[in-house]
C-alpha positions as YAML, in Angstrom:
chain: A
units: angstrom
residues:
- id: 1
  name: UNK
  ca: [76.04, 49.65, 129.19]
- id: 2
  name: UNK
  ca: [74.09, 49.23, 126.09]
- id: 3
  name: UNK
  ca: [71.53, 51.37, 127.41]
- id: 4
  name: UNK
  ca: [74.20, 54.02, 127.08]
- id: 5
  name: UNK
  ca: [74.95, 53.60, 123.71]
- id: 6
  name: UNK
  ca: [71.74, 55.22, 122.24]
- id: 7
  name: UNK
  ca: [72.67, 58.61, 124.54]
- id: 8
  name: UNK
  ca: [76.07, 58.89, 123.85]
- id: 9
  name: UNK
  ca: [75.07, 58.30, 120.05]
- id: 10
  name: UNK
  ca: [72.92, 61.24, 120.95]
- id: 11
  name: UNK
  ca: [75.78, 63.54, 122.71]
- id: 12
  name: UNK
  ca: [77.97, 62.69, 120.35]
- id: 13
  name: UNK
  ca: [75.58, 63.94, 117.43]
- id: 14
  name: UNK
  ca: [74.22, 67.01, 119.03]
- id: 15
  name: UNK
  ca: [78.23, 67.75, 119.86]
- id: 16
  name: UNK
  ca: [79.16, 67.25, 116.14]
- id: 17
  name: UNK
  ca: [75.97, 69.61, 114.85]
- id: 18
  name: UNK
  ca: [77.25, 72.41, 117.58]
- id: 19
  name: UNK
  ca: [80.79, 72.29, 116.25]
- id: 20
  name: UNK
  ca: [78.90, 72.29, 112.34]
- id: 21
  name: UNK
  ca: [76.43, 75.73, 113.36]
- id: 22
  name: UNK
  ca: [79.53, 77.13, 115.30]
- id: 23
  name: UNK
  ca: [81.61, 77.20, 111.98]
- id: 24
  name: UNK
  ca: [78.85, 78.14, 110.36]
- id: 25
  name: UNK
  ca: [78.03, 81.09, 112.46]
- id: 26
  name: UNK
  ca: [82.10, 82.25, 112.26]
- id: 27
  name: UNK
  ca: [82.26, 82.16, 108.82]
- id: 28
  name: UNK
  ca: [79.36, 84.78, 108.65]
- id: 29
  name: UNK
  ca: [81.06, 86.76, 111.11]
- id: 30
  name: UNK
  ca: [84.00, 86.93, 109.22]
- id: 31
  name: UNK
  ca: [82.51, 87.82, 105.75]
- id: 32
  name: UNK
  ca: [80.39, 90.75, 107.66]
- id: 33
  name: UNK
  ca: [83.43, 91.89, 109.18]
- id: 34
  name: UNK
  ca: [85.41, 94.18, 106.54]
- id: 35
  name: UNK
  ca: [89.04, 93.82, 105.57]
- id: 36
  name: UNK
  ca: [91.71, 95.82, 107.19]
- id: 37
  name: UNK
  ca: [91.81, 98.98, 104.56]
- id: 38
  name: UNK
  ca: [94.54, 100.78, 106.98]
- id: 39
  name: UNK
  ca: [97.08, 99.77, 104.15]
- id: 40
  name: UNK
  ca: [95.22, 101.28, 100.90]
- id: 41
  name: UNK
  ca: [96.29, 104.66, 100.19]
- id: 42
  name: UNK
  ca: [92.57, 106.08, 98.98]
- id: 43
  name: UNK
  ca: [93.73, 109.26, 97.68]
- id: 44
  name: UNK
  ca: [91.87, 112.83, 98.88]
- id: 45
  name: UNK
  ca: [88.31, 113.38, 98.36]
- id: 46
  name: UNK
  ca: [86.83, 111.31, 95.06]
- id: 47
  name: UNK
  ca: [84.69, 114.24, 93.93]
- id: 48
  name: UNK
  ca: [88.06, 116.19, 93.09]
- id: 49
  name: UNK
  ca: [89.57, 113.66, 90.93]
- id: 50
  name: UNK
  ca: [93.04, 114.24, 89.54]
- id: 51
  name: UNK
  ca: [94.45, 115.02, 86.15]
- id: 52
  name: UNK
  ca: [93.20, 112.24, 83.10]
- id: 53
  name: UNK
  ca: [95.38, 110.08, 84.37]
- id: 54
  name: UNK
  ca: [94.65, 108.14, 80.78]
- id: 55
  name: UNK
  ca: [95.49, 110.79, 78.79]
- id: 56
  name: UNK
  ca: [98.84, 111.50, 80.79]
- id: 57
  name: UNK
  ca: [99.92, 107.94, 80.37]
- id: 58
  name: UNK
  ca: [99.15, 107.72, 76.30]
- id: 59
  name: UNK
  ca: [101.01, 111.14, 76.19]
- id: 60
  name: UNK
  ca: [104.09, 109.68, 78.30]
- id: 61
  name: UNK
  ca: [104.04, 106.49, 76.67]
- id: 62
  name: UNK
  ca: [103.95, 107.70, 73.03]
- id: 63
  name: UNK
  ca: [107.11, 109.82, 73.42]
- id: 64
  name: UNK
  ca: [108.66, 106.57, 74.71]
- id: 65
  name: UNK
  ca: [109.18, 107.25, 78.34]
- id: 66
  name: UNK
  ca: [107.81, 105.21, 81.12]
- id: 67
  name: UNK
  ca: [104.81, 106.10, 82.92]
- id: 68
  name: UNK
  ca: [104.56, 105.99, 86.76]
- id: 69
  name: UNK
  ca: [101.36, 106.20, 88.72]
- id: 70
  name: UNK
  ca: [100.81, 105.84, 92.58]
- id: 71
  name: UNK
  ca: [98.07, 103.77, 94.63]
- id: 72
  name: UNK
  ca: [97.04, 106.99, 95.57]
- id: 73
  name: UNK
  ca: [96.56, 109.07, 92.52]
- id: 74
  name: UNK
  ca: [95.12, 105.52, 90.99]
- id: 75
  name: UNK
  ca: [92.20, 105.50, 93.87]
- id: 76
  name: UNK
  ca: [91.47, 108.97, 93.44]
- id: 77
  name: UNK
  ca: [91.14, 108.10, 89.64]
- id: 78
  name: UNK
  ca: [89.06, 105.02, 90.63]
- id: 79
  name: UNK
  ca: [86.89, 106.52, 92.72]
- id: 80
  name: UNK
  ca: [85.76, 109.56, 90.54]
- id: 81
  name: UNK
  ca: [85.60, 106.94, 87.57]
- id: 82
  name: UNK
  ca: [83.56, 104.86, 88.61]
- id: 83
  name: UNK
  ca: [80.12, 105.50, 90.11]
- id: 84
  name: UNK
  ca: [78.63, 102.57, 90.80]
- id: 85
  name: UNK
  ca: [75.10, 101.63, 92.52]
- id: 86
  name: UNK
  ca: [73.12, 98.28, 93.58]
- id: 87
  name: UNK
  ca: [70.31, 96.80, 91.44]
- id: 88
  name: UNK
  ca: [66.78, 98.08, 92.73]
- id: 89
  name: UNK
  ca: [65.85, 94.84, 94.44]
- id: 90
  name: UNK
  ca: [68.50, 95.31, 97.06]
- id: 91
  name: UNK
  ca: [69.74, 99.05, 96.43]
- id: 92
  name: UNK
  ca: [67.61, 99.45, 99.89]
- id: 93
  name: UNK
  ca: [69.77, 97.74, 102.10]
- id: 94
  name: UNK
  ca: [73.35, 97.84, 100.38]
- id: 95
  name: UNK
  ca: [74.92, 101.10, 98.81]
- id: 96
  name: UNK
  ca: [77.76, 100.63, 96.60]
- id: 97
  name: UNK
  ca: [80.57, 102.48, 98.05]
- id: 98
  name: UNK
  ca: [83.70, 102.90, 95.89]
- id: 99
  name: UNK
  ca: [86.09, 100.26, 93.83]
- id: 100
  name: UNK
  ca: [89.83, 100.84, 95.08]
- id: 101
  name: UNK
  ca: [93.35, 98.69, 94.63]
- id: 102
  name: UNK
  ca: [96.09, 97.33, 96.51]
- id: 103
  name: UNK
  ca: [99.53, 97.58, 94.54]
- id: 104
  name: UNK
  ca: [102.26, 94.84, 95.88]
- id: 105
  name: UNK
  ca: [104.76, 93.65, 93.79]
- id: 106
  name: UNK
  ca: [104.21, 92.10, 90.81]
- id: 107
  name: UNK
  ca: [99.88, 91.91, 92.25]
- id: 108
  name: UNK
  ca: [97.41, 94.06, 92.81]
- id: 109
  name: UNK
  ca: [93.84, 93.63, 95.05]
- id: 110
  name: UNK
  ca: [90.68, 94.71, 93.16]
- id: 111
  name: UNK
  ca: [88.51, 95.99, 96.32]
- id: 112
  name: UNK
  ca: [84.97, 96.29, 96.30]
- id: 113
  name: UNK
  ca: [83.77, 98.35, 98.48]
- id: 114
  name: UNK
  ca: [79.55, 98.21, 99.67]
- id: 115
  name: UNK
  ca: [77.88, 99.76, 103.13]
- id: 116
  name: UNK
  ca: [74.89, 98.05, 104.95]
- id: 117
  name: UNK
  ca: [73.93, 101.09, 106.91]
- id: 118
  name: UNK
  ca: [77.18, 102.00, 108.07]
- id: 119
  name: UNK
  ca: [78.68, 98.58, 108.29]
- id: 120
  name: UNK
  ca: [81.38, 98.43, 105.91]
- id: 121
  name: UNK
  ca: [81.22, 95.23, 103.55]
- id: 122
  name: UNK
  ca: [84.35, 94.22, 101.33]
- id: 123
  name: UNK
  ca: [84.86, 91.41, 98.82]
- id: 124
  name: UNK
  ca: [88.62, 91.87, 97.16]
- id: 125
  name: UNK
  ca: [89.98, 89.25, 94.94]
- id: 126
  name: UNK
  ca: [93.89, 89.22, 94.56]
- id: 127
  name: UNK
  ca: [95.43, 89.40, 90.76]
- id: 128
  name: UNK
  ca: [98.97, 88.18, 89.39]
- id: 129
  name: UNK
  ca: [100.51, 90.45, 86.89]
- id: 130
  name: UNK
  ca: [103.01, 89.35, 84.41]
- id: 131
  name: UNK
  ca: [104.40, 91.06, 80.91]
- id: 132
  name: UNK
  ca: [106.03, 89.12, 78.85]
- id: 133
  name: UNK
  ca: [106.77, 89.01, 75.37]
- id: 134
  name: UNK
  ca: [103.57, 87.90, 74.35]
- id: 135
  name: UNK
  ca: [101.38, 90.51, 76.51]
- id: 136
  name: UNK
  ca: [100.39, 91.64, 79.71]
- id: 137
  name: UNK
  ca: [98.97, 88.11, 81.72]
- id: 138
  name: UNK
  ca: [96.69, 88.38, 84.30]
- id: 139
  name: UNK
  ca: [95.30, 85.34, 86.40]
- id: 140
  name: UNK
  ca: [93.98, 85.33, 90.14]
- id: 141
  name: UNK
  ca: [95.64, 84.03, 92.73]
- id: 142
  name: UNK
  ca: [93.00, 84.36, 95.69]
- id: 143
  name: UNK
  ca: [90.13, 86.36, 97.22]
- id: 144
  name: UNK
  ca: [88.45, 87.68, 100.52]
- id: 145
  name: UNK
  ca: [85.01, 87.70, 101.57]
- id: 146
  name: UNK
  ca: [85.36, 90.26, 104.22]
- id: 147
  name: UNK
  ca: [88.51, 88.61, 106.37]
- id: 148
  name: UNK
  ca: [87.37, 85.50, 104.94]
- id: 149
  name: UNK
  ca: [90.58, 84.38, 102.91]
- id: 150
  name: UNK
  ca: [89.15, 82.17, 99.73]
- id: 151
  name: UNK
  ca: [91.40, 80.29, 97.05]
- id: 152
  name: UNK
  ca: [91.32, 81.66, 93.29]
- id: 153
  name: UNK
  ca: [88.09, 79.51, 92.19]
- id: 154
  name: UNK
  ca: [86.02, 81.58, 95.08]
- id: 155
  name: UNK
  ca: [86.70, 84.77, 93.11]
- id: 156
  name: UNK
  ca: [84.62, 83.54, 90.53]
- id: 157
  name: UNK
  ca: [81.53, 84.55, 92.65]
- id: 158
  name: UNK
  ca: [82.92, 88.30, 92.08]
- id: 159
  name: UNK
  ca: [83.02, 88.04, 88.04]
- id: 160
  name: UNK
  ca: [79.53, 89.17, 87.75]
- id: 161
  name: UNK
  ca: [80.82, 92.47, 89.64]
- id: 162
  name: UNK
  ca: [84.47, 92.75, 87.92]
- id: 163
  name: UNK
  ca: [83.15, 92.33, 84.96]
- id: 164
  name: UNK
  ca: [80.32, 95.54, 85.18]
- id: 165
  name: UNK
  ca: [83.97, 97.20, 86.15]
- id: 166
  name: UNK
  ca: [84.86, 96.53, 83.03]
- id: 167
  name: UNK
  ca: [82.84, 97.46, 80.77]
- id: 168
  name: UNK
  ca: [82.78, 100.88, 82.47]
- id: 169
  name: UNK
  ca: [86.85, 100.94, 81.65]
- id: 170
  name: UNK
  ca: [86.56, 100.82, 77.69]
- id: 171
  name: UNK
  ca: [89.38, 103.16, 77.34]
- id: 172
  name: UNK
  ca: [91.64, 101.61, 79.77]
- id: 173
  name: UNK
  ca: [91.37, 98.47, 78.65]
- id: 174
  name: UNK
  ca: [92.87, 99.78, 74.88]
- id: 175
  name: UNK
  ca: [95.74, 100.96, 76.60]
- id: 176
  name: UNK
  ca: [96.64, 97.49, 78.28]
- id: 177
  name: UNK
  ca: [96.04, 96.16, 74.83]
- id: 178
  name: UNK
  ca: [98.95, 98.10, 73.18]
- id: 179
  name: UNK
  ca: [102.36, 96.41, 73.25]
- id: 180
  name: UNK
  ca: [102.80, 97.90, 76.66]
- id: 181
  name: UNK
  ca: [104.65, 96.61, 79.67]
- id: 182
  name: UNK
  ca: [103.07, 96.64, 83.34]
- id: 183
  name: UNK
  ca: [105.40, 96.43, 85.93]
- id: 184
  name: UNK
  ca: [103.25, 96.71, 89.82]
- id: 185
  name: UNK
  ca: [105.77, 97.43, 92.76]
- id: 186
  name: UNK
  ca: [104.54, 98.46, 96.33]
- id: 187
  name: UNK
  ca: [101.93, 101.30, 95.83]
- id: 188
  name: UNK
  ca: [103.53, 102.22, 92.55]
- id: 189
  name: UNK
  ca: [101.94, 101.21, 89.28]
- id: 190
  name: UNK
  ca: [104.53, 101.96, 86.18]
- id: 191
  name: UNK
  ca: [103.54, 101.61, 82.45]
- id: 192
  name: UNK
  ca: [106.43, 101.33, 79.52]
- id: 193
  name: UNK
  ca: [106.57, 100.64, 75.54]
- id: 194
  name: UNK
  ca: [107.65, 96.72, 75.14]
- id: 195
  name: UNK
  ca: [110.66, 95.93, 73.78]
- id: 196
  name: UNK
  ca: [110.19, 93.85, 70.63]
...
């Protein structure tokens, strides 16, 4: 018997690295295997882009009505907005496709959307939304790496990207900063004046 002991040490090693490259291996398949996007409403074709869908909301706002805006019509705004490409150093392999959203209640997904040739690659991270009488509050609540599912700390791999979003949104991000109220229902997005 002790000579055993040595080989089943072995097995039991070799079995325990299998199990370790076999995870391994899945989790890659599952980040290189894109998210359902059956359920996002995209909108027609991005290079016809919709009314100023800024403008329309200051305008509604200001004369004290509430402003409602679909998942749709938001997409379409998105994806004419903002034109985004890869750095040079890997702009040969992966082409930045479009940014689109996911409206639930009371959170939204913030979908980015890349192609490897035509593989489609997604990385979404999953925001609360609350207004209050402070302010609109915004903290994340989880992500996905493909059909990976990630907790909220994760999504801070994507800040580098969000952020670039961002900075292209200077004018949107004013209007969130008015005393403003953001109520998100399912595919429905609707802006109001706060009550004081």
């Amino acid at each position: 018997m002790p000579r055993l002991r040595p080989f089943v040490k072995g097995c039991l090693t070799n079995v325990f690295c299998l199990i370790i490259i076999g995870v391994i291996i899945w989790v890659h398949f599952l980040i290189i295997s894109g998210e359902d996007l059956s359920d996002v409403d995209f909108g027609e074709d991005i290079k016809s882009p919709p009314r100023d869908i800024l403008f329309r909301a200051n305008e509604i706002i200001n004369s004290g009505r509430s402003f409602e805006c679909s998942e749709r019509a938001l997409n379409q705004y998105l994806g004419s907005s903002i034109l985004g490409k890869e750095i040079n150093s890997i702009a040969k392999f992966i082409n930045f496709e479009r940014v689109a959203v996911r409206l639930r209640d009371g959170e939204f997904d913030l979908i980015l959307i890349r192609r490897i040739n035509d593989k489609r690659l997604t990385f979404s991270a999953r925001f609360q939304v609350v207004s209050n009488i402070k302010g609109i509050e915004i903290s994340v609540k989880s992500g996905k790496f493909g059909n990976l599912n990630v907790p909220g700390g994760f999504v801070s791999l994507l800040y580098p990207s969000v952020l670039s979003i961002t900075e292209l949104l200077e004018k949107e991000k004013e209007m969130l900063t008015r005393p403003i109220s953001v109520t998100i229902k399912k595919d429905w997005l609707q802006l109001a004046q706060r009550n004081k």
